[in-house]
Backbone as a chain_set.jsonl record, in Angstrom:
{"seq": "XXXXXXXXXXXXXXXXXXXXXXXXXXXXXXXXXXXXXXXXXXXXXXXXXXXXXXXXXXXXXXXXXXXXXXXXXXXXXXXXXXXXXXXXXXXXXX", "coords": {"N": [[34.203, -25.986, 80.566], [35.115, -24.028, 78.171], [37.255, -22.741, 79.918], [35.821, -22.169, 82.552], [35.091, -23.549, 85.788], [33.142, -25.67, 86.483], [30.196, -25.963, 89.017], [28.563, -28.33, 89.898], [24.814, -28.828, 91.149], [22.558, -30.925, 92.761], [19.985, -29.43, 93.115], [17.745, -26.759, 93.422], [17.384, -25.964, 96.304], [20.009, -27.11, 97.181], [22.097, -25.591, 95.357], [21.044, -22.885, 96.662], [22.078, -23.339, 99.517], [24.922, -23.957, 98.909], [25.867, -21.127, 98.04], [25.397, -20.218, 100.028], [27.705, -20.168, 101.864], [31.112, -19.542, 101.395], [32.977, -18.616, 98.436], [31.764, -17.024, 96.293], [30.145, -17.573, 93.124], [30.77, -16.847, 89.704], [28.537, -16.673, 87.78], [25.083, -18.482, 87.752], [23.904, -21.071, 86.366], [20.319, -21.966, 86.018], [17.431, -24.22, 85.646], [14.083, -23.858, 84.549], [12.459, -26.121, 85.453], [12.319, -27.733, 87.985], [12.951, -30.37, 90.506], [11.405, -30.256, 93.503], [12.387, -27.207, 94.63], [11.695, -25.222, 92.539], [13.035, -23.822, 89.767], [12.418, -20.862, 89.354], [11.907, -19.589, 91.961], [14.087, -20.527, 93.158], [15.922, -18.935, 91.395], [14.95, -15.899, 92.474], [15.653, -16.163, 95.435], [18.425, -16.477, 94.981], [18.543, -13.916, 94.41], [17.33, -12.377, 96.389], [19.302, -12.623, 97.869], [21.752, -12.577, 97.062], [22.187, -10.505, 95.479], [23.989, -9.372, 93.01], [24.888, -11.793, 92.106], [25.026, -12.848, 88.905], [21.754, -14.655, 87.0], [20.994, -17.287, 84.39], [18.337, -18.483, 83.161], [17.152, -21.599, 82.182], [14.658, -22.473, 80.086], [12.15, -24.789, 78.669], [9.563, -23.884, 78.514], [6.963, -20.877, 78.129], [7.855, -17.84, 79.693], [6.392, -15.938, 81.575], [6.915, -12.267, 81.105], [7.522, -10.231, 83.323], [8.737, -12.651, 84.594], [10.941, -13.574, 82.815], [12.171, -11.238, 82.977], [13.477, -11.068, 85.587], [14.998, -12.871, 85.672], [18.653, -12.564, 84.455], [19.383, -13.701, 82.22], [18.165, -15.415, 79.49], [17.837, -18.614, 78.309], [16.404, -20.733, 75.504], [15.017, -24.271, 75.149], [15.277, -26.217, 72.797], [18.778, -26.375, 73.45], [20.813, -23.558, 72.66], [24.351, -24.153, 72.448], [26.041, -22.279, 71.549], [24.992, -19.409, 71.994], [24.232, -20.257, 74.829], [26.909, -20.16, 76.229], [28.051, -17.611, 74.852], [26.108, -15.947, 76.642], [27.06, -16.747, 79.049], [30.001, -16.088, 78.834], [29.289, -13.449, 78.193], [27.952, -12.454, 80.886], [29.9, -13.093, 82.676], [31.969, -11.578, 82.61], [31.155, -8.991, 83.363]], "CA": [[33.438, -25.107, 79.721], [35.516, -22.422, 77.822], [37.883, -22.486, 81.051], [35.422, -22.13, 83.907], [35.11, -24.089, 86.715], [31.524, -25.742, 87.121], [29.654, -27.07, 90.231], [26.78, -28.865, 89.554], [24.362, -28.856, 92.548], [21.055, -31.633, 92.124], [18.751, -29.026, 93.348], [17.814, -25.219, 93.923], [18.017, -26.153, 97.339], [21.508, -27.018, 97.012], [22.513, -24.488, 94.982], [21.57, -21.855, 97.425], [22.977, -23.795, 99.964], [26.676, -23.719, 98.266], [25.96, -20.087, 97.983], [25.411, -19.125, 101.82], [28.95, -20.27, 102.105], [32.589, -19.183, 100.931], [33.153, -17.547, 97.177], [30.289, -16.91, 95.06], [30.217, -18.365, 91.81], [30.681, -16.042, 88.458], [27.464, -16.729, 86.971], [24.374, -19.181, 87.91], [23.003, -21.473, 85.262], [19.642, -23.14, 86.103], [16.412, -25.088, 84.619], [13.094, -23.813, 85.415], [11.606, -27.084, 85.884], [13.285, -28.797, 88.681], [11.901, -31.051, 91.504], [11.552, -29.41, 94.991], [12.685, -25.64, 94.618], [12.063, -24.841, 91.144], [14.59, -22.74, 89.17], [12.001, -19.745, 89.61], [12.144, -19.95, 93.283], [15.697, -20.635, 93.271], [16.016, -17.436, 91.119], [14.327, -15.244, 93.703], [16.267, -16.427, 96.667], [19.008, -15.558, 94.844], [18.788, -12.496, 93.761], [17.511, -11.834, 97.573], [20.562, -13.025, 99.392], [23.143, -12.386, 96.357], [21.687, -9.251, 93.859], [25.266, -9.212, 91.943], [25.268, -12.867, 91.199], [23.858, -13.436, 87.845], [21.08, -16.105, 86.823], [20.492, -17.877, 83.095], [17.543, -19.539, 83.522], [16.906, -22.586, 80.898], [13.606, -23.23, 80.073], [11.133, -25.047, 77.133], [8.16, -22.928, 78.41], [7.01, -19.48, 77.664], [7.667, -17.304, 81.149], [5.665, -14.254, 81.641], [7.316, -10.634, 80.647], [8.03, -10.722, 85.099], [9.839, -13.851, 84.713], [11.657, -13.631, 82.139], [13.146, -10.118, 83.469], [14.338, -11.518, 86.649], [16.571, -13.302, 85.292], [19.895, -12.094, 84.033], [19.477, -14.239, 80.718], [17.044, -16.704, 79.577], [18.024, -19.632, 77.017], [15.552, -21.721, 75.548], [15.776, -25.321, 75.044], [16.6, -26.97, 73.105], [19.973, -25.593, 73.815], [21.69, -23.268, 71.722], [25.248, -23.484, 73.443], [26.8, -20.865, 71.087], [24.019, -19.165, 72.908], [24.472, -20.388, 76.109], [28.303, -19.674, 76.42], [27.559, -16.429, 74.895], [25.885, -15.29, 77.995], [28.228, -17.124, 80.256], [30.598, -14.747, 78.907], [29.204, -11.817, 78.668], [27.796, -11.922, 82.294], [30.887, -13.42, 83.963], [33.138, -10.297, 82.623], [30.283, -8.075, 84.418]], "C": [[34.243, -23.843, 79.49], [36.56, -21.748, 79.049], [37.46, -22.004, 82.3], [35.698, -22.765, 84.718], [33.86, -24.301, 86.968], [31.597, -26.859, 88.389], [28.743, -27.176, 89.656], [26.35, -29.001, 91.083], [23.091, -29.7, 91.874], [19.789, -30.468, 92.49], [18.844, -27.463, 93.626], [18.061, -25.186, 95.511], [19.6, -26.146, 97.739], [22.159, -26.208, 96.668], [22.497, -23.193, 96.337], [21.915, -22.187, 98.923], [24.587, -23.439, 99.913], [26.533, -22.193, 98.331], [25.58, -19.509, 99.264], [26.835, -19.336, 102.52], [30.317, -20.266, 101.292], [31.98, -18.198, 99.862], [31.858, -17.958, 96.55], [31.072, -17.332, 93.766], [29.745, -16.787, 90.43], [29.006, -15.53, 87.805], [26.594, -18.567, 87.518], [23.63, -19.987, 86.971], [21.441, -22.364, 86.279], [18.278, -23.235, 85.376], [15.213, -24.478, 85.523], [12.31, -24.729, 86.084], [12.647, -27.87, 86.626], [12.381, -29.579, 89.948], [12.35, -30.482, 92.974], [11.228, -27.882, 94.405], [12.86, -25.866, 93.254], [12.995, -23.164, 90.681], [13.676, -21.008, 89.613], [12.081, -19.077, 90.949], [13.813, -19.795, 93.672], [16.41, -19.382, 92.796], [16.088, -16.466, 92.191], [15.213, -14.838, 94.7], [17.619, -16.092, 96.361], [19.717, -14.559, 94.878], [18.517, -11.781, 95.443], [18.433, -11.583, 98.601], [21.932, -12.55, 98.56], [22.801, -11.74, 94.949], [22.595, -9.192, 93.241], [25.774, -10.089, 91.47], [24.343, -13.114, 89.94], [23.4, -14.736, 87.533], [21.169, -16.305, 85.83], [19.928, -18.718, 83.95], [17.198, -20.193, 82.085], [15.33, -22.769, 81.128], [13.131, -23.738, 78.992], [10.119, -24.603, 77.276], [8.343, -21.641, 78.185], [6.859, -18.935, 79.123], [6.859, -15.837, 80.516], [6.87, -13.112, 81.069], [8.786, -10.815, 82.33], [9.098, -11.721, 84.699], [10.737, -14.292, 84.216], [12.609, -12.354, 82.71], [13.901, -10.272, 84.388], [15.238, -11.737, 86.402], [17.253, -12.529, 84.587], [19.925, -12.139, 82.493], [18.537, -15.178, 80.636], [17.526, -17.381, 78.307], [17.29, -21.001, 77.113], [16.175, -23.023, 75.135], [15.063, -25.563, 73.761], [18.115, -25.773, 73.003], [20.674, -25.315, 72.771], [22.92, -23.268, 72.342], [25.84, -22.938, 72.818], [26.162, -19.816, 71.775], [24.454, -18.742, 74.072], [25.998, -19.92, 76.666], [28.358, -18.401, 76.12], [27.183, -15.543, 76.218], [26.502, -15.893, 79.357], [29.102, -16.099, 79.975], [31.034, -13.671, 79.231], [28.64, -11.33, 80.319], [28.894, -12.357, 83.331], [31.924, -11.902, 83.764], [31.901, -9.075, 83.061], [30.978, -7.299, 85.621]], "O": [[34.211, -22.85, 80.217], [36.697, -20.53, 79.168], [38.243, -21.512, 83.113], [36.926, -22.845, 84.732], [33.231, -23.44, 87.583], [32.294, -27.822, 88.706], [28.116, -26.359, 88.981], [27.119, -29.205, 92.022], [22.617, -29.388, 90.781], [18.656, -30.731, 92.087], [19.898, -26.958, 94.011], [18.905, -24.408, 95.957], [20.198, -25.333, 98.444], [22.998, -25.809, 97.475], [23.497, -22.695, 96.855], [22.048, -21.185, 99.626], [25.248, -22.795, 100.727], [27.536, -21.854, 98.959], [25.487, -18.292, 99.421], [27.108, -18.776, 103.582], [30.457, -21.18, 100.479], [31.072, -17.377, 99.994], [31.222, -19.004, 96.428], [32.28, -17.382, 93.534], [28.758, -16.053, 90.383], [28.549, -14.427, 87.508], [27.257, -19.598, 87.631], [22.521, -19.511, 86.727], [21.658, -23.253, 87.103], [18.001, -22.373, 84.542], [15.19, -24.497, 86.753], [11.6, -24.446, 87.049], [13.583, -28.496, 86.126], [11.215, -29.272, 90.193], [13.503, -30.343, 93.381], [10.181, -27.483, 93.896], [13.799, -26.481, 92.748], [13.325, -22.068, 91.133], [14.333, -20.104, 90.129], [12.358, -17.878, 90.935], [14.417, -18.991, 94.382], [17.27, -18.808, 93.463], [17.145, -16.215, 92.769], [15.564, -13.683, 94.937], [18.216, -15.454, 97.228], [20.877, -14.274, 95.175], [19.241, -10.861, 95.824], [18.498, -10.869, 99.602], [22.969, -12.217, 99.133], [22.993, -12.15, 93.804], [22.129, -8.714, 92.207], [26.722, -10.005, 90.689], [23.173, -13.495, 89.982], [24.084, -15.755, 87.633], [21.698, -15.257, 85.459], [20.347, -19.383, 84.898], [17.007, -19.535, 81.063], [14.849, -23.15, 82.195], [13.632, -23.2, 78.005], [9.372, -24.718, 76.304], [9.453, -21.128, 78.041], [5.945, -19.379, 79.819], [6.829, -15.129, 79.51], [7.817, -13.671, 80.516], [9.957, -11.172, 82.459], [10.274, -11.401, 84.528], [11.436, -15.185, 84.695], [13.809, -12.584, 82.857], [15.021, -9.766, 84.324], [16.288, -11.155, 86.674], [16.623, -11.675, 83.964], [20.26, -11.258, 81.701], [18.096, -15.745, 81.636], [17.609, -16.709, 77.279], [17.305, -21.904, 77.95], [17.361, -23.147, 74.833], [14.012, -24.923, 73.716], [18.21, -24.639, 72.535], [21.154, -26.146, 72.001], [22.962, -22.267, 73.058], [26.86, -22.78, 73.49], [27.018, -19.109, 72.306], [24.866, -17.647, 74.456], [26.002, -19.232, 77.686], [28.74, -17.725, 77.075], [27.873, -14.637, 76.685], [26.349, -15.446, 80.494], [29.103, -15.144, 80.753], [31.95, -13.093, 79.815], [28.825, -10.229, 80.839], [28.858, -12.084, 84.53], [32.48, -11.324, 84.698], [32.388, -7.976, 82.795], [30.299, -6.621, 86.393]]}, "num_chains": 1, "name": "protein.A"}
């Protein structure tokens, strides 16, 4: 992607998993609807353990005002990825 380096992780679990150990990751993409630890959740935890990593959260629902602010970025689906790379971008040079 545009010369990153992605991990995919199957779950918010996972994700902040990979992130209680070694280098942090640029920028966080994830889906609000996931099974187990949803992306909102996964948000959260986060932002609790790692406030200077940024989130994009994907969703096709409407989040509250709250939930939408949390996050870093929010891109709806269906996916714009001029969009989506857009705020990969601009929050990895942060």
């Amino acid at each position: 992607m545009a010369g990153h380096l992605v991990e995919v992780r199957a779950s918010g679990a996972e994700a902040i998993e990979r992130l209680s150990g070694g280098e942090l990751p640029d920028v966080v993409l994830a889906d609000v609807m996931m099974p187990g630890m949803d992306g909102m959740e996964t948000l959260q935890r986060i932002k609790a353990d790692h406030p200077r990593v940024p989130v994009i959260l994907v969703t096709a629902q409407q989040l509250t005002r709250e939930e939408h602010s949390a996050a870093d970025a929010l891109v709806s689906k269906p996916i714009d990825f001029g969009e989506l790379f857009a705020e990969i971008e601009r929050l990895a040079a942060s």
